[in-house]
VOROZA-541223 format. One record per residue (C-alpha): residue in one letter; x, y, z. Coordinates in steps of 0.25 Angstrom, whole numbers, plus 5000, padded with zeros to 4 digits. Example, Ala and Ser with C-alpha at 12.3 -4.5 7.8 and 13.67 -1.06 7.14 Angstrom:
# residues 2
<"a", <5049, 4982, 5031>>
<"s", <5055, 4996, 5029>>
This chain:
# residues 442
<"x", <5448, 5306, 5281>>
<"x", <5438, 5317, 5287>>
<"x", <5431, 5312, 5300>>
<"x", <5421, 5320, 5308>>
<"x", <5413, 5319, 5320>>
<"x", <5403, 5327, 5328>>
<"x", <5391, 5328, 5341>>
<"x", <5379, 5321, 5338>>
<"x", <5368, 5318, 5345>>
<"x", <5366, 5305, 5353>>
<"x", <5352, 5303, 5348>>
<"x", <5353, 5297, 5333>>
<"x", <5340, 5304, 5330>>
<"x", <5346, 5318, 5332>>
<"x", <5354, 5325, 5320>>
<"x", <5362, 5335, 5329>>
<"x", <5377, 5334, 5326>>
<"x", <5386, 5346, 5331>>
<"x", <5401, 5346, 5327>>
<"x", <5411, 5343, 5339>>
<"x", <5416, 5358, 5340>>
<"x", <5403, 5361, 5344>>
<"x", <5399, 5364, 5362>>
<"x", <5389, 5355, 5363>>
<"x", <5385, 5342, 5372>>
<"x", <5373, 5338, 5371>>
<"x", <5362, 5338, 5357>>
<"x", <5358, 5353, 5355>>
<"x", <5343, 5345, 5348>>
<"x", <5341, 5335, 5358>>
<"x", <5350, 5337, 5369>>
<"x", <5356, 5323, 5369>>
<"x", <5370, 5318, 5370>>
<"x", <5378, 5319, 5359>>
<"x", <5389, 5311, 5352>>
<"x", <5400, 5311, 5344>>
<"x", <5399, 5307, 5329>>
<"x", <5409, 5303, 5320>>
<"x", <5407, 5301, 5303>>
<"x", <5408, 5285, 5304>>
<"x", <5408, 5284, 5289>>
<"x", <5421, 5292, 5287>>
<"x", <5426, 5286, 5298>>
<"x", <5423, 5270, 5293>>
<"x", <5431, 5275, 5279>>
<"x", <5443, 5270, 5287>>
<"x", <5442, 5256, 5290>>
<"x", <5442, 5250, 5306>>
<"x", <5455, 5245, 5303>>
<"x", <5460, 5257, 5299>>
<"x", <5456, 5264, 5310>>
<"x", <5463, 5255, 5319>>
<"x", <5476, 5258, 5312>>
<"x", <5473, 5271, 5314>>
<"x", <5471, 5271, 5328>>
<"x", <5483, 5262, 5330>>
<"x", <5493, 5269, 5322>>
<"x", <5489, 5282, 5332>>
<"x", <5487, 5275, 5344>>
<"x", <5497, 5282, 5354>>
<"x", <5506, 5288, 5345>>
<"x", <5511, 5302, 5347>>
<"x", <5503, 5308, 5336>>
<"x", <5496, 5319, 5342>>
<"x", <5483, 5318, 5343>>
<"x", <5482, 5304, 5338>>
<"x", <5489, 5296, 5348>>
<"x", <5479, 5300, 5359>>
<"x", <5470, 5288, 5360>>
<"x", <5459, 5297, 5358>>
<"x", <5465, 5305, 5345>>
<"x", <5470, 5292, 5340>>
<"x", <5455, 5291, 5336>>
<"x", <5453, 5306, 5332>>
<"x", <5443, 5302, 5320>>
<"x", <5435, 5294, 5328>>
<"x", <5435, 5305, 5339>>
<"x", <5435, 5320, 5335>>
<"x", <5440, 5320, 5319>>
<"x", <5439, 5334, 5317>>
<"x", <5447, 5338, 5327>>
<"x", <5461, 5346, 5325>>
<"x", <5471, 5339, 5329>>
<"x", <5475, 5352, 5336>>
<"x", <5465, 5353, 5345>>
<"x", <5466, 5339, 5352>>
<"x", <5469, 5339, 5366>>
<"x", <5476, 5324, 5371>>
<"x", <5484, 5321, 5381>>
<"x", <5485, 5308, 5373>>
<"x", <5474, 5300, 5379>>
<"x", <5471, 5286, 5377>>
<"x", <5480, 5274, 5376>>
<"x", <5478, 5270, 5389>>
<"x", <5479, 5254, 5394>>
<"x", <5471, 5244, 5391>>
<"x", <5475, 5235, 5401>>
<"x", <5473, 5221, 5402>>
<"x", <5467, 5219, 5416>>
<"x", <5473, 5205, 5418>>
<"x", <5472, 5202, 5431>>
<"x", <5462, 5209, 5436>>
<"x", <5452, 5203, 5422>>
<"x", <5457, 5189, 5431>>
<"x", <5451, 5193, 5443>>
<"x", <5438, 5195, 5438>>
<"x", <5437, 5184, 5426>>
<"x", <5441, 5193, 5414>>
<"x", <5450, 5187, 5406>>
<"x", <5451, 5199, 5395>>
<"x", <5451, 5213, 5404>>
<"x", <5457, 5225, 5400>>
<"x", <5456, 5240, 5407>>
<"x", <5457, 5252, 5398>>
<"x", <5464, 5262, 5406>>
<"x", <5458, 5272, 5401>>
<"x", <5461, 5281, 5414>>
<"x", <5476, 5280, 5410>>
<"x", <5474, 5293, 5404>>
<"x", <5480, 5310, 5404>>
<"x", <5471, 5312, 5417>>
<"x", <5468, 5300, 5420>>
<"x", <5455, 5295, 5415>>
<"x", <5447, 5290, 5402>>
<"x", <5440, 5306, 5399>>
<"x", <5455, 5310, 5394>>
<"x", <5448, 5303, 5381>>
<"x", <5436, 5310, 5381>>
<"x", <5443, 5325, 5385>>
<"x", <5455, 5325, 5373>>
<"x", <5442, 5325, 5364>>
<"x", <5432, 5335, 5371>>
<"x", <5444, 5347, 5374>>
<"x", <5451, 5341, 5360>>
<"x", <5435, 5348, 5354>>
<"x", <5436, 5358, 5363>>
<"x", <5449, 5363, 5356>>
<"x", <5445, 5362, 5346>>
<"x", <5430, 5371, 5349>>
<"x", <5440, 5383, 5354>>
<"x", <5448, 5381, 5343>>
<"x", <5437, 5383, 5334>>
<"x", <5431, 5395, 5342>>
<"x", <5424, 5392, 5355>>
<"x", <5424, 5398, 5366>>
<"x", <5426, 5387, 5375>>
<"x", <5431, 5392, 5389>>
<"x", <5433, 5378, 5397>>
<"x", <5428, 5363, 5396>>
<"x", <5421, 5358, 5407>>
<"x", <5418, 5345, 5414>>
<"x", <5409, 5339, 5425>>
<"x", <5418, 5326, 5431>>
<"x", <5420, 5316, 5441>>
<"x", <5435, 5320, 5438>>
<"x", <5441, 5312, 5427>>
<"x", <5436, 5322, 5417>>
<"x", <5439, 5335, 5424>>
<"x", <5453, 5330, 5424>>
<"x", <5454, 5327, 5408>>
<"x", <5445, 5339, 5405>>
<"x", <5454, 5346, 5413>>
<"x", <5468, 5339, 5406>>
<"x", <5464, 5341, 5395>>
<"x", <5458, 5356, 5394>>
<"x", <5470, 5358, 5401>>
<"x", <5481, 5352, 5389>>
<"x", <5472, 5361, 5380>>
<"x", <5473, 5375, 5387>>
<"x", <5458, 5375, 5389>>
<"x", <5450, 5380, 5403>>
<"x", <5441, 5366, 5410>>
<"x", <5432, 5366, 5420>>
<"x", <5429, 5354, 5430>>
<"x", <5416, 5351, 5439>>
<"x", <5419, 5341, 5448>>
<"x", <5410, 5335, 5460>>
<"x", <5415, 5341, 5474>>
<"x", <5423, 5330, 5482>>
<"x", <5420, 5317, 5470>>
<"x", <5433, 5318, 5462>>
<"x", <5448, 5313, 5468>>
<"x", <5457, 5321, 5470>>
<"x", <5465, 5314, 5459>>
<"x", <5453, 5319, 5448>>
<"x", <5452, 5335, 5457>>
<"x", <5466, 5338, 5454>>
<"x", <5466, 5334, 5438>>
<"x", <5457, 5346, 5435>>
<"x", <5463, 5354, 5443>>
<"x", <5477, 5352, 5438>>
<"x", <5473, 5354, 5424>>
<"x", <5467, 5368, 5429>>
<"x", <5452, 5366, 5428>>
<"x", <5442, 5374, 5434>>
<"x", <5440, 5362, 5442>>
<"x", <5424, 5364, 5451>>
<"x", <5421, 5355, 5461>>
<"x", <5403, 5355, 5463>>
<"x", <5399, 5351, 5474>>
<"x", <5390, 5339, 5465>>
<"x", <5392, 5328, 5458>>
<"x", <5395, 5324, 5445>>
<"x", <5381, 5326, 5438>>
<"x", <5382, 5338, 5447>>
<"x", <5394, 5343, 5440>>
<"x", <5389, 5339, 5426>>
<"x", <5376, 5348, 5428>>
<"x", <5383, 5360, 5430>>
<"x", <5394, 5357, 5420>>
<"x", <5382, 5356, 5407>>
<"x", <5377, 5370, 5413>>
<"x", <5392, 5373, 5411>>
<"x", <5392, 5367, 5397>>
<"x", <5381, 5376, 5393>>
<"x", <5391, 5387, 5391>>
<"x", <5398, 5384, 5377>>
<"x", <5413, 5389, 5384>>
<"x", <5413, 5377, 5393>>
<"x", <5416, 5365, 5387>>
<"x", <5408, 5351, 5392>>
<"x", <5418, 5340, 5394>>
<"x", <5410, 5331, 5401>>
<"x", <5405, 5318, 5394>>
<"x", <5391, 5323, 5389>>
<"x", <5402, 5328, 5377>>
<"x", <5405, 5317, 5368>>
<"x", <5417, 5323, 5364>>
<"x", <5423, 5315, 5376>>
<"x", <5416, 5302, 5372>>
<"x", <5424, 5303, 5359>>
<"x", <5437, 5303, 5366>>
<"x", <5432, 5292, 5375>>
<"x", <5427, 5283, 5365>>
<"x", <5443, 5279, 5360>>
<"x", <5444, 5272, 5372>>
<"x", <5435, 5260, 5365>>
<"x", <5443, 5261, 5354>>
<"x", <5457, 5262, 5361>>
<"x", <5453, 5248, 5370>>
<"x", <5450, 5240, 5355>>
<"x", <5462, 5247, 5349>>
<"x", <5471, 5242, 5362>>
<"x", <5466, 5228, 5359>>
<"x", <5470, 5226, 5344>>
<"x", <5457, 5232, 5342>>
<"x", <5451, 5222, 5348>>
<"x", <5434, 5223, 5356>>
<"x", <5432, 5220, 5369>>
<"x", <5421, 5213, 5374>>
<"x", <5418, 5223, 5386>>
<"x", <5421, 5236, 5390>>
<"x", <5417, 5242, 5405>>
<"x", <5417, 5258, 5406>>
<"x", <5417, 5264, 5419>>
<"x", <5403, 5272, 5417>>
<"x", <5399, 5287, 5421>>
<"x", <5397, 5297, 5414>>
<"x", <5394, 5287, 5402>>
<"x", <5403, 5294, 5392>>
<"x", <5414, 5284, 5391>>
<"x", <5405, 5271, 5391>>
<"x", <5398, 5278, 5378>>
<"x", <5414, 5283, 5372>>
<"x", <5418, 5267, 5374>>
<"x", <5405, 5263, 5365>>
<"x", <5408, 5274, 5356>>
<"x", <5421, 5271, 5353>>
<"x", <5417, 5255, 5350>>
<"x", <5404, 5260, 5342>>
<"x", <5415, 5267, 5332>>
<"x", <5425, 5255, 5333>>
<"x", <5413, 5247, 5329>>
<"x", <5408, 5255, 5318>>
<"x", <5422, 5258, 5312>>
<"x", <5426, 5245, 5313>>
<"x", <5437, 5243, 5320>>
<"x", <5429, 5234, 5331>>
<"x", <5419, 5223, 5326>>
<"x", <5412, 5223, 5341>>
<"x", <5409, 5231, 5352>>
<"x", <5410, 5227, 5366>>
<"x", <5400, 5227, 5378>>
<"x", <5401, 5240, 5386>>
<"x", <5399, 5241, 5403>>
<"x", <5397, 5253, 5409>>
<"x", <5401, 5252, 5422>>
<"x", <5395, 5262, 5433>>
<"x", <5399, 5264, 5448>>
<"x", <5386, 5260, 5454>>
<"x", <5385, 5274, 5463>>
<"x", <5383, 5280, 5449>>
<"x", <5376, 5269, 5439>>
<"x", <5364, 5276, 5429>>
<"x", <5369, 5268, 5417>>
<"x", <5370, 5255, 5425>>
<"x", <5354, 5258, 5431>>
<"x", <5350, 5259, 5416>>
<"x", <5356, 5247, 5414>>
<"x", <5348, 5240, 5421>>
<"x", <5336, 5245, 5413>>
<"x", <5343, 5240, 5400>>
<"x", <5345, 5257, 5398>>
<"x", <5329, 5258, 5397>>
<"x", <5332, 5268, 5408>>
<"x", <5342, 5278, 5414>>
<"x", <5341, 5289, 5422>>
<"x", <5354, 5296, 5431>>
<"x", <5355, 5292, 5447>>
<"x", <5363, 5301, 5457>>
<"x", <5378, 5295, 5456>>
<"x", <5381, 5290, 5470>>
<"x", <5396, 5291, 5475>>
<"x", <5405, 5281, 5468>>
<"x", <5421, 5280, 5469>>
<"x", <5421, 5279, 5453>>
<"x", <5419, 5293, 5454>>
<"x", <5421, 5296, 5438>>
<"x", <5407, 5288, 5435>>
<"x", <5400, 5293, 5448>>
<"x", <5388, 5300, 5438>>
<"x", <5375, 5299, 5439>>
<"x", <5369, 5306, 5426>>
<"x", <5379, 5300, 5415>>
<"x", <5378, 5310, 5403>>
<"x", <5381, 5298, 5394>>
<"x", <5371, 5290, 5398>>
<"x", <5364, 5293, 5386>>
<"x", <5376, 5290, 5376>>
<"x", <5380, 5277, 5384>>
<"x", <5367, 5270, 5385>>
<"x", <5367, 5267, 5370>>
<"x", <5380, 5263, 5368>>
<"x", <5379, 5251, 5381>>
<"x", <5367, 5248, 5374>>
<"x", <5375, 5246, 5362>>
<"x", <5386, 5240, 5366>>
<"x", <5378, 5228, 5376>>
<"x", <5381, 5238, 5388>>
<"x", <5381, 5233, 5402>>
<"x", <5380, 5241, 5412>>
<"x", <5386, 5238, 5427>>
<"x", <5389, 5247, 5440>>
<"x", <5399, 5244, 5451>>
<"x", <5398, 5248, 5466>>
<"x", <5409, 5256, 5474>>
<"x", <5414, 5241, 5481>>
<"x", <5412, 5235, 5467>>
<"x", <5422, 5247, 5460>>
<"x", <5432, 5248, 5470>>
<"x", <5433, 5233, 5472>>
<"x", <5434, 5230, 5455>>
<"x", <5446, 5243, 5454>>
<"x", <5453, 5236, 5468>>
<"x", <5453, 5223, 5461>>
<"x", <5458, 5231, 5448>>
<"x", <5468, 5237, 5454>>
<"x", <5476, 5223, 5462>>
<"x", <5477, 5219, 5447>>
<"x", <5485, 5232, 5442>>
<"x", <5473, 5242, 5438>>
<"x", <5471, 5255, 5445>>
<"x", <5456, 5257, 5442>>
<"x", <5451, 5270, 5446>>
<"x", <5435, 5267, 5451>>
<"x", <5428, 5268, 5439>>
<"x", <5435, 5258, 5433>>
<"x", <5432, 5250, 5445>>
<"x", <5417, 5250, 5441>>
<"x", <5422, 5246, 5428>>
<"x", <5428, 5234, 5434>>
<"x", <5419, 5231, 5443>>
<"x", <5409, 5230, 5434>>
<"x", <5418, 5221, 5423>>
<"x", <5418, 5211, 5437>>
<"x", <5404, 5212, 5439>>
<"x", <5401, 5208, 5425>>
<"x", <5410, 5198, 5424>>
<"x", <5406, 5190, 5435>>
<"x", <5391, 5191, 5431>>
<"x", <5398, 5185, 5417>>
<"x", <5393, 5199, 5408>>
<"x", <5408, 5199, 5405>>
<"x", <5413, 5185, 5400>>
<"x", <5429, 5182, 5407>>
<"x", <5433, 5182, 5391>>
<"x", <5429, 5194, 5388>>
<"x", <5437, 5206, 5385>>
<"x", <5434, 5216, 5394>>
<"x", <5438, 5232, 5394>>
<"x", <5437, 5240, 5407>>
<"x", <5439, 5256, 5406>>
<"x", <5447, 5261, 5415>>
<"x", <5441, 5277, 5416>>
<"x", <5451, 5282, 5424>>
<"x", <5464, 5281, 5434>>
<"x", <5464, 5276, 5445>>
<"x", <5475, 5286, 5451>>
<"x", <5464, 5297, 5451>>
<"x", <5455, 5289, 5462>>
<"x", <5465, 5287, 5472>>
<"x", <5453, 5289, 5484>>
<"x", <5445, 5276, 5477>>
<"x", <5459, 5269, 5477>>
<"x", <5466, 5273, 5491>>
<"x", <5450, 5271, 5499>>
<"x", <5449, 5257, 5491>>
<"x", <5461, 5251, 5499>>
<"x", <5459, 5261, 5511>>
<"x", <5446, 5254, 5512>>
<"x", <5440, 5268, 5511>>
<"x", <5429, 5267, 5500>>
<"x", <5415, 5268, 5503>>
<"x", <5408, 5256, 5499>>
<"x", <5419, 5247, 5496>>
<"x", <5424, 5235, 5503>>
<"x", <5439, 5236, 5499>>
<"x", <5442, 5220, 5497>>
<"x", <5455, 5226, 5490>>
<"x", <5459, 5234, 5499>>
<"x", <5476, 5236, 5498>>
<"x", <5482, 5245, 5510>>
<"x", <5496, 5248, 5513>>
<"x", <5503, 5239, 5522>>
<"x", <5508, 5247, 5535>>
<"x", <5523, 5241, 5541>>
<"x", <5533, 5245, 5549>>
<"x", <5547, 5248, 5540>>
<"x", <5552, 5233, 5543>>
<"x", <5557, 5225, 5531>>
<"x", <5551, 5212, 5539>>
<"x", <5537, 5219, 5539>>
<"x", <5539, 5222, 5525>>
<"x", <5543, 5210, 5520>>
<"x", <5532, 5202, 5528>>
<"x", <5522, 5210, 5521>>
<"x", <5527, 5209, 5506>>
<"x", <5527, 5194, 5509>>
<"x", <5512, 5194, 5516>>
<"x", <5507, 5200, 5504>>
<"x", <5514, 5192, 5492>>
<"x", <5509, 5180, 5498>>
């Protein structure tokens, strides 16, 4: 069955559509965002059901491509492709775990964590980037004269830009703001030999001077304004319903930055929905850090305004942006989904993953802001104790050890460390020992 997909413009009222081989981000008419289309109406000549055969009878098998989570799904992602041309370092399948213990703590009985940083380099844009260098492959195997792909990043996307331009033998390039990235997120770039630039801005900063960049057709934009990497991101929506018998939850909380993910998790419901292997779709959060919160300021205006603020310094460093490019794509689909919209403060994030973490987890901070703002919806009762309740974990915690080691070190600005957990100093003396473990079991 033929499939086919292309860009088009965000704006329904604009014809422009561009095939996915094509260098462009943005609508050469109207300059708006664009989006990926797919052919629905091939597409629903295979039932839902179907369809979730399908995807099951791929899902993590060592069929190349298709037991990537992402290429397991390659009609509803990037049809045309060549197989040949894929580039996977067998993304997906991560853990949806059930958060027992911790869902107790807080008075929700059905939690669950998508551990979507569980990943090649260790976050959620591993999903995006198979799909973006995947099409940029494919653009040199066609012909053009791309010389490198390039990236603005707060470090979880230089480091898959990076991985994965580097599994494929082509030349990336990195902007990163001086001094705002672990050392954990530096060295990921740099041992995948990118051109790795450190400004001396930040991240709205880098993202300026890498769309001059862009401007030239031989270097590749691999930041989320290209909805290539939506695509890929968008399988985690239906990775969650496919883990759960291909069951809906109720809620689903996204760490919020840049907006691209929020909009990929809408997307990929929206097609379940259409194609009929869902028959609801759930309410979305967006869940900023409060250093950095446009969406949540437009929220309070019931979207009737938005404008960008100057991001202030945050821990969740990753969604520390001011001027999300996605804005535009994300506003539309909360709307459509009963959105809502919460922020979490640094004491409220590095409290939520502390509180996390005791029960097992090992949330990096922007999951915290994800928790914290599942807490603070539950106790205002937005979220029912019944209700079945995603969280998106974006990233692992391993590459924030300086959030993790200044939490118990009692180091973190703003932050009153209520779980703070520091090593215990004895002298080598089996009594002190033994008095200790005793203290501490109770």
């Amino acid at each position: 069955m033929p499939y086919s997909s292309w860009f088009q413009c965000i704006d329904p009222e604009c014809p422009e559509r561009m095939a996915l081989t094509e260098i462009v981000y943005t609508c050469p008419s109207c300059d708006d965002l664009l989006m990926v289309a797919h052919d629905v109406d091939a597409l629903k000549n295979r039932s839902g059901a179907a369809w979730m055969r399908l995807f099951d009878d791929r899902y993590m098998t060592t069929q190349f491509p298709y037991g990537s989570g992402v290429w397991g799904k390659k009609e509803w992602v990037y049809p045309q492709i060549d197989d040949a041309n894929i580039v996977s370092t067998y993304e997906g399948g991560s853990n949806l775990f059930q958060a027992i213990r911790f869902g107790e703590m807080i008075g929700v009985e059905d939690l669950w964590i998508k551990q979507s940083g569980n990943s090649h380099t260790g976050s959620f844009k591993d999903l995006g980037m198979t799909v973006l260098v995947s099409a940029v492959q494919q653009m040199i195997h066609e012909g053009a004269d791309i010389r490198a792909v390039i990236c603005a990043s707060t470090g979880d996307t230089s480091a898959a830009v990076a991985a994965y331009c580097a599994t494929a033998g082509i030349p990336s390039v990195v902007l990163l703001p001086k001094d705002k990235v672990t050392t954990s997120q530096l060295v990921q770039p740099l041992a995948n030999n990118a051109l790795t630039l450190a400004l001396d801005t930040d991240f709205d900063g880098c993202m300026e001077v890498v769309k001059l960049l862009s401007e030239d057709k031989r270097f590749y934009l691999a930041n989320s304004i290209n909805p290539l990497r939506i695509e890929g991101q968008k399988t985690i929506s239906i990775e969650i319903v496919q883990q759960d018998d291909w069951q809906t939850p109720d809620w689903v909380i996204v760490p919020s930055g840049n907006l691209g993910n929020i909009t990929a998790i809408g997307l990929g419901f929206q097609m379940m929905h259409e194609l009929g292997l869902i028959n609801k779709l759930p309410r979305l959060v967006a869940a900023q850090a409060a250093a950095a919160a446009p969406l949540y300021d437009s929220y309070k205006t019931g979207f009737k305004e938005y404008s960008p603020v100057h991001a202030h310094g945050t821990q969740a460093t990753a969604i520390q942006i001011g001027n999300p490019v996605s804005a535009p794509r994300a506003i539309p689909i909360l709307q459509e989904f009963d959105g809502v919209v919460e922020q979490a403060t640094e004491d409220e994030l590095s409290q939520a993953a502390a509180l996390a973490d005791s029960t097992g987890l090992f949330a990096c901070p922007q999951t915290g802001v994800a928790l914290a703002a599942l807490m603070k919806l539950a106790e205002r009762s937005v979220i029912s104790p019944e209700e079945r309740v995603v969280v998106i974990s974006t990233a692992n915690g391993l590459k924030f050890p300086d959030f993790k080691t200044g939490y118990h070190s009692e180091t973190l600005p703003e932050v009153t460390a209520k779980l703070a957990n520091k090593p215990v100093e004895l002298p080598g003396d089996y009594h002190a020992v033994a008095e200790a473990i005793t203290k501490h079991a109770g």
